[in-house]
N, C-alpha and C positions, 0 to 999 in steps of 0.2 A: 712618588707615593708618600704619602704622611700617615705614621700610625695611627691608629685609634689607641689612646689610656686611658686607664685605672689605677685612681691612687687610694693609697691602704694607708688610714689615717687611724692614731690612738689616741684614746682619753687620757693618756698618761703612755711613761717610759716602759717600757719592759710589759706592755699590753698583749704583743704578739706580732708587733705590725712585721718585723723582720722574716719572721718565720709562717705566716699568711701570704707575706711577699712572695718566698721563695714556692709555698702550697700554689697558688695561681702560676706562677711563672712554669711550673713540673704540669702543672695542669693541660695548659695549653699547648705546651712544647710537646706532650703525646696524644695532643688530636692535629698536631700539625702545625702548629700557629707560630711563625718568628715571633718569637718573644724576649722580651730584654726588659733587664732589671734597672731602676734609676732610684739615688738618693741625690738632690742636690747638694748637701752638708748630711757630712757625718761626724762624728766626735768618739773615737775610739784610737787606743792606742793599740788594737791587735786588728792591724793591715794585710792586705795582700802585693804581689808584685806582680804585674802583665808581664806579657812576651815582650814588649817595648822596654822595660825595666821602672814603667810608670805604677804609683804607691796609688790601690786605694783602700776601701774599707773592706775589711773582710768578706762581713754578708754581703756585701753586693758580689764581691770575689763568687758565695758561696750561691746569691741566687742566680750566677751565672752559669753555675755549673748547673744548678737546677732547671735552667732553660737551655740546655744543653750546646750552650755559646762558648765563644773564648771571653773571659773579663778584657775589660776596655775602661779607660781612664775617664771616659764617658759617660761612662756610666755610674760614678761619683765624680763629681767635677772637682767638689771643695771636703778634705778630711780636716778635722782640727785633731793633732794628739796633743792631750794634754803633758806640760811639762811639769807643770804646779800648780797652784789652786787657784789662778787668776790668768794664767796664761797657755798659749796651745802654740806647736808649730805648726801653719799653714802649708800644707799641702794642696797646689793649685793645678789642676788638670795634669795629677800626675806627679809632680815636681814640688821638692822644697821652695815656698816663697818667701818665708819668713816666719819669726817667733811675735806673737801679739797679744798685748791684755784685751780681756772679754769686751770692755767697752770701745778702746782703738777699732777693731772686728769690726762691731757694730757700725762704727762710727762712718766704714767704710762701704757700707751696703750697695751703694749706687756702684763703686769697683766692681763688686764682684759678681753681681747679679747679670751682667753680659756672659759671663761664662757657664752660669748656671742656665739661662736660656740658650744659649749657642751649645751645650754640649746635647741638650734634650732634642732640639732642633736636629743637630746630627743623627741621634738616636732614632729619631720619626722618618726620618728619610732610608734609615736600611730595615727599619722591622715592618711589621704588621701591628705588632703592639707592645706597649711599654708600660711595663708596671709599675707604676712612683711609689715608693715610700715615705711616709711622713717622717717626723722628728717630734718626739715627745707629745704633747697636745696642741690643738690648732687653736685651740680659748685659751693662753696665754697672753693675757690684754695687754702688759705693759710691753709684748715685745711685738705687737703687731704690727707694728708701723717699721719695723726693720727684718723681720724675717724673711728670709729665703727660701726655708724650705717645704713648707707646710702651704698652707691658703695663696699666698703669692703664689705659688707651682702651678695651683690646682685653677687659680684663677689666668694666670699665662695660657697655660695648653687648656683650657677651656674645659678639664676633664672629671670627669662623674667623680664622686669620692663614696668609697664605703668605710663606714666607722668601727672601730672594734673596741667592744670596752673587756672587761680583765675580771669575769665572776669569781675568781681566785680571791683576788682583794676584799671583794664587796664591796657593796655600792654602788652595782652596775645600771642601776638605775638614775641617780645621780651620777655617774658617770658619762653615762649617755645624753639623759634628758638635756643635766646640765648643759653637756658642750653645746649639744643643737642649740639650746636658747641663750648661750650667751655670742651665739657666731652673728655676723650683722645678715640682715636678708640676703641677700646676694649670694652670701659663703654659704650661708645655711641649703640654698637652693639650690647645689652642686653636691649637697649631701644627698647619695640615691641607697644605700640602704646601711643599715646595721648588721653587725654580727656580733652574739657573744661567745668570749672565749674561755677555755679551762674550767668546764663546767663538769665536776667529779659528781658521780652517782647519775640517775636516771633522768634520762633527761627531759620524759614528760612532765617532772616537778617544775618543769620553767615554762610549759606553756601560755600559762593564766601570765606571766611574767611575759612574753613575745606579744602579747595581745595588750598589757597597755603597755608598750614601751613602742606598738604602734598605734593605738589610738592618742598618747600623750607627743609622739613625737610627731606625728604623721609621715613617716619613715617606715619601708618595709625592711623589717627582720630578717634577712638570708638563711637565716641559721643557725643555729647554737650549736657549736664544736667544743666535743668532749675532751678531758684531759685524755693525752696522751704521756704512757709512763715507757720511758726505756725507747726513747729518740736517741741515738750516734748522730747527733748533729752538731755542729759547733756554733758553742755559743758567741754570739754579738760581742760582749765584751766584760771585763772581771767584776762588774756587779752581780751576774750569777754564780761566780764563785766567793763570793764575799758572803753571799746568802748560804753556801754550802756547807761553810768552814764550821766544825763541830764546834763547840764549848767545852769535850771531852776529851781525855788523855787517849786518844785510837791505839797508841804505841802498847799499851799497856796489855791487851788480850794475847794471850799468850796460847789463848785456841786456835786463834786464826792463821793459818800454815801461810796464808796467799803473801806472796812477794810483796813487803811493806815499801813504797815508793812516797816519799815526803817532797813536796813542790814550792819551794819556798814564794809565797805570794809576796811581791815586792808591793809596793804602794804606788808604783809605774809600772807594772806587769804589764808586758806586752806579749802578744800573740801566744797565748799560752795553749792556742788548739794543736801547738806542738806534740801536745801529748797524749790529746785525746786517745788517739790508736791504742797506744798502752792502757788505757783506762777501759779500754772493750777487752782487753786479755784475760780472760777465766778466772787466773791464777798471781793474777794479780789486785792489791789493792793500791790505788792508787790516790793520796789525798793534798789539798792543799792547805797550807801554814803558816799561820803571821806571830805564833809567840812560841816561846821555848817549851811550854804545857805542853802546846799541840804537835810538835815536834818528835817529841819522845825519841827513840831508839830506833828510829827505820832501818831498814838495810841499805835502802838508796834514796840519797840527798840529790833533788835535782834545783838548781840555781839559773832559771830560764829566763827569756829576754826581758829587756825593760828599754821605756823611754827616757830614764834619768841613771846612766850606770853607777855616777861619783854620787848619787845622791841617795840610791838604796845601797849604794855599799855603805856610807855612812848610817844609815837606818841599820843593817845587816848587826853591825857591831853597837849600837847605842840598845838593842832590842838584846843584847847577847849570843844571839843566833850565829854570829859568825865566829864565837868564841867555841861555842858547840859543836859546831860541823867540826872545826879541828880535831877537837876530843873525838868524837862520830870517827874521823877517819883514821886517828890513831887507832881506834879500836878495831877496825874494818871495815868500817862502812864504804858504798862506793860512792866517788861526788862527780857528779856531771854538771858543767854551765855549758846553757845555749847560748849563742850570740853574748848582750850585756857580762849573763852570766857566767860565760867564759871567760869574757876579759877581768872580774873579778877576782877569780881561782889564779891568778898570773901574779907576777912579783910585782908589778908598780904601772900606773896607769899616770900618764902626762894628759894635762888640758891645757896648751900653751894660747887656744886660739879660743880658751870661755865656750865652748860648745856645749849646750845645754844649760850651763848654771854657771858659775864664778868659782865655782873649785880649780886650781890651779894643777894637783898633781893630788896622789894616793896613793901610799901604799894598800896593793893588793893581800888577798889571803895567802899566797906563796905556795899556792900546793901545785901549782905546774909553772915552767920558766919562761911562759911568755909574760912577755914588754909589748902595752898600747898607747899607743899616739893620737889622741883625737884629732879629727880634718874637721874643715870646715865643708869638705863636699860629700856629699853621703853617696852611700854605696846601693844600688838596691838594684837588683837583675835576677832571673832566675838561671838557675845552675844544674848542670852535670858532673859530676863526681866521679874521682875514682878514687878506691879504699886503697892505701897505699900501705897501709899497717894493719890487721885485725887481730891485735891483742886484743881488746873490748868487743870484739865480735867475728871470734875464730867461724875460719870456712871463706869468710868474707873476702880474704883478698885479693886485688884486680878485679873484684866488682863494679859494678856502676851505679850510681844511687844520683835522684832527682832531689833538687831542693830550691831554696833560695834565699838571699841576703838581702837585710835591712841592717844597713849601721851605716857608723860615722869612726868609728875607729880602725884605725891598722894595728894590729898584733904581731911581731915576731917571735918566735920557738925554734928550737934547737928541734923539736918532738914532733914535726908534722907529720900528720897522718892522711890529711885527702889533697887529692890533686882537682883544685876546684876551675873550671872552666863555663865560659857564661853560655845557657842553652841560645842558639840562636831563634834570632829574631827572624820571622819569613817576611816581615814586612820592611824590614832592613837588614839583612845578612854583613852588613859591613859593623854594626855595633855589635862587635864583638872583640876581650882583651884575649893575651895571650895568657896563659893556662897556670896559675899560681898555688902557692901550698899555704896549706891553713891545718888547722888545729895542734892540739897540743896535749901530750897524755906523759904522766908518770912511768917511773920504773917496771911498776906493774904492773899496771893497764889498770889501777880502780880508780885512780881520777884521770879525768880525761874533759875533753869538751872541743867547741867547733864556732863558727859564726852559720852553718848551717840550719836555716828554720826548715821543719819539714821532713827531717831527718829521719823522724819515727813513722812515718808515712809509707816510706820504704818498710816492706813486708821482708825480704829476709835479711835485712839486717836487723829490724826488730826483735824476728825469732831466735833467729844466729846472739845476738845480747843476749837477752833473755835466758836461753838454755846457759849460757857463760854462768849465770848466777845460780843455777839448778832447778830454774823452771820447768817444768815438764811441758813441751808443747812441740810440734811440729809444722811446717810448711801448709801441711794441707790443713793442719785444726785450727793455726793461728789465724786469727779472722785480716782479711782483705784488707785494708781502709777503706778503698775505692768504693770495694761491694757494700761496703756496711753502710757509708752512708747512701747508696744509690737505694740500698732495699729500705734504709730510714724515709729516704727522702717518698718513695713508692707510696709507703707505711701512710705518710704524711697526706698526700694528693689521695689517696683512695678514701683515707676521712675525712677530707674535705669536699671531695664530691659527693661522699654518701649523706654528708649533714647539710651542706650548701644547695642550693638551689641555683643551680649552673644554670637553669633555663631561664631564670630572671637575671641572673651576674650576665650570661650574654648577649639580651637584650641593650643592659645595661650599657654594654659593653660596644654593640655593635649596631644598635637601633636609637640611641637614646641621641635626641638635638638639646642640646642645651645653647643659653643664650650668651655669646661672648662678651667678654669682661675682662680684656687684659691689662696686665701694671705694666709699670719701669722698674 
């Protein structure tokens, strides 16, 4: 059997396509429908890791769960994380392939465009249906002739597209007309309807707006979906936290009782939904920081993962920040790194083999005794844990807590605290190592840190921390993660079918011949 798809295409970045993706995929997965989520390229440096221990984009990680699937490498064929301003490491069906400038990439289209077909191909052959997502805008003219993942997709699998443009912005009009009339005939004709999205206030003010945006495009309208405030979903990637970050001293209110948690935003910040869960906590505030202003006095510094370790640590001390947390922790503060972040908080970090940049070695911040070695083979599996130490999170000990790694460095400490073992694979039980120690904590348990992502996902070590610092909160109050995003994600799909027009999306969907037109 070969699926039927639907690809969710944006007038721009950060339109909604991600999070519409994952709204259809939760949709059809509770009328019954195998459904599976597809980006052929992503460009994010906050990854997920399968049961195989193959990397790919988060949201696709996340419309997975949404389509109540296991993630599959498949299901993003091609991630790019960026390293620096001009270059990404290729991540290829899962697997590091190599570091490349934007235009190299390019240059290489005919490469890689067999994988981006053969993985979607795969994907058609176990579901019912596959949800594509686009990449940025599909009227991008100077990249059309080399792109993969947008129009080339939609033009391969032969499949509908629906547009979504972003009334948040304005200029949804232009956003939409435009793209339709600058796609060439062919593309244009694969466009089967519109949506607009983040549309605040009442949303009969847009009708007269639905009426010529179809008599001007000749395009039906599905729908206009209203802002949603107070989503537990994890963001795509650190452009919506770059949008977050105050201009104001947060440190300074001296009203606000809730647990002040400061997230140091690196300029490679990686998978920072590390901490989402904490940021759903009551009694917690929880913000992220890129200057010593916004910084201020928190009680807890967290230092979490990045794609470039030697190179926000050098950012860390040229910004002043890493001079601060010192002072911070002399005073009391408590300092956690994840992953990168951890290997920071260590005495001295070697780069013998150029991994990532040209830095050769680093002194670290020294507030915990681990020593990092960069490899040239990365680590990336998911794990089972066992709490070997709960200073930092009394009650906890011989616990077990789920997680999993992304890095390139090996860390030794005197101070370990988890016994980390890799969860097994059902689809190969033999990729499995034997059972190693990681992390590494201070005298008295207030710095501390892990190569563990995922770590705050675990619900009673969360709470178990937490109360350590005088939070008030309990097992049964402390919210879920699991649940919180499963009643988000509900939250999501029931305002999508109440504003969407399912009865034309699945005609679309399930009725509609379009005329084939595929590339190389």
């Amino acid at each position: 059997m070969t699926a039927k798809t639907l690809m969710v295409m944006g007038t721009s970045s950060s339109a909604g396509k991600s999070l519409l993706t994952a709204a259809i995929c939760r949709c059809f997965a509770r009328r019954g429908v195998r459904v599976a989520p597809f980006k052929a390229q992503n460009m994010s440096n906050n990854s997920a890791v399968c049961a195989d221990g193959s990397e790919i984009g988060r949201s696709q990680a996340f419309q997975a769960f949404a389509a109540s699937v296991l993630p599959h490498s498949d299901m993003n064929p091609i991630l790019l994380k960026p390293e620096g301003d001009t270059y990404s490491q290729i991540i290829l069906n899962g697997r590091p392939l190599q570091s490349l400038q934007a235009h190299e990439y390019f240059q290489r289209k005919k490469e890689f465009w067999p994988h981006v077909t053969g993985a979607l191909d795969r994907l058609r052959e176990q579901y019912e249906l596959v949800v594509i997502e686009g990449a940025g805008s599909p009227a991008e003219l100077n990249l059309s002739s080399v792109e993969i993942v947008n129009m080339a997709v939609a033009r391969y699998a032969n499949s509908p597209v629906i547009l979504v443009g972003d009334i948040e912005r304005g200029g949804v009009f232009a956003q939409l007309l435009g793209t339709l009339w600058l796609l060439p005939p062919e593309e244009r004709a694969l466009i089967k309807g519109l949506m607009v999205n983040k549309f605040r206030g009442d949303l009969r003010l847009f009708d007269r707006g639905v009426a010529i945006l179809e008599e001007r495009g000749d395009v039906p309208v599905l729908g206009v979906l209203p802002w949603l405030d107070a989503l537990e979903l994890p963001e795509e990637d650190a452009v919506a936290l770059t949008d977050a970050i105050p201009n104001i001293d947060l440190g300074a209110d001296a009203s606000d009782s809730r647990l002040d948690i400061a997230v140091i935003h690196f300029p490679h910040i990686s998978n920072f939904d590390d901490f989402d869960p904490i940021a759903c906590e009551p009694s917690v505030r929880l913000r992220y920081v890129k200057t010593l202003q916004q910084l201020s006095r928190p009680d807890v510094i967290i230092l979490p993962g990045t794609k470039n370790t030697l190179s926000d640590l050098n950012w860390l001390r040229m910004t002043g920040i890493a001079e601060r947390v010192l002072e911070l922790q002399a005073q009391g503060a408590v300092i956690i790194g994840i992953c990168g972040g951890y290997q920071m908080l260590g005495r001295h970090l070697s780069n013998p083999n150029r991994v990532e940049n040209d830095w050769h070695s680093a002194s670290g911040l020294g507030l915990l005794d681990g020593e990092t070695i960069f490899q040239t083979e990365k680590q990336t599996c998911q794990i089972k844990a066992e709490i070997l130490d709960d200073a930092m999170a009394p009650g906890t000990l011989g616990e077990s807590i789920n997680g999993y790694e992304i890095h390139v460095g090996h860390t030794t400490s005197s101070s370990s605290w988890l016994r980390m073992e890799n969860a097994t694979d059902e689809s190969d039980p033999s990729k499995t190592n034997p059972p190693r120690l990681d992390g590494a904590r201070s005298d008295d348990g207030r710095v501390w840190g892990c190569y563990l992502h995922g770590l705050f996902h675990n619900d009673r070590f969360r709470s178990a921390w937490l109360r350590s610092l005088g939070v008030v909160t309990s097992e049964s109050r402390s919210p879920n993660a699991n649940e919180s995003i499963l009643r988000s994600l509900d939250r999501l799909a029931d305002a999508f079918e109440t504003h969407i027009d399912m009865n034309q999306l699945e005609k679309i969907i399930w009725s509609q011949e379009l005329a084939t037109n595929h590339v190389g």
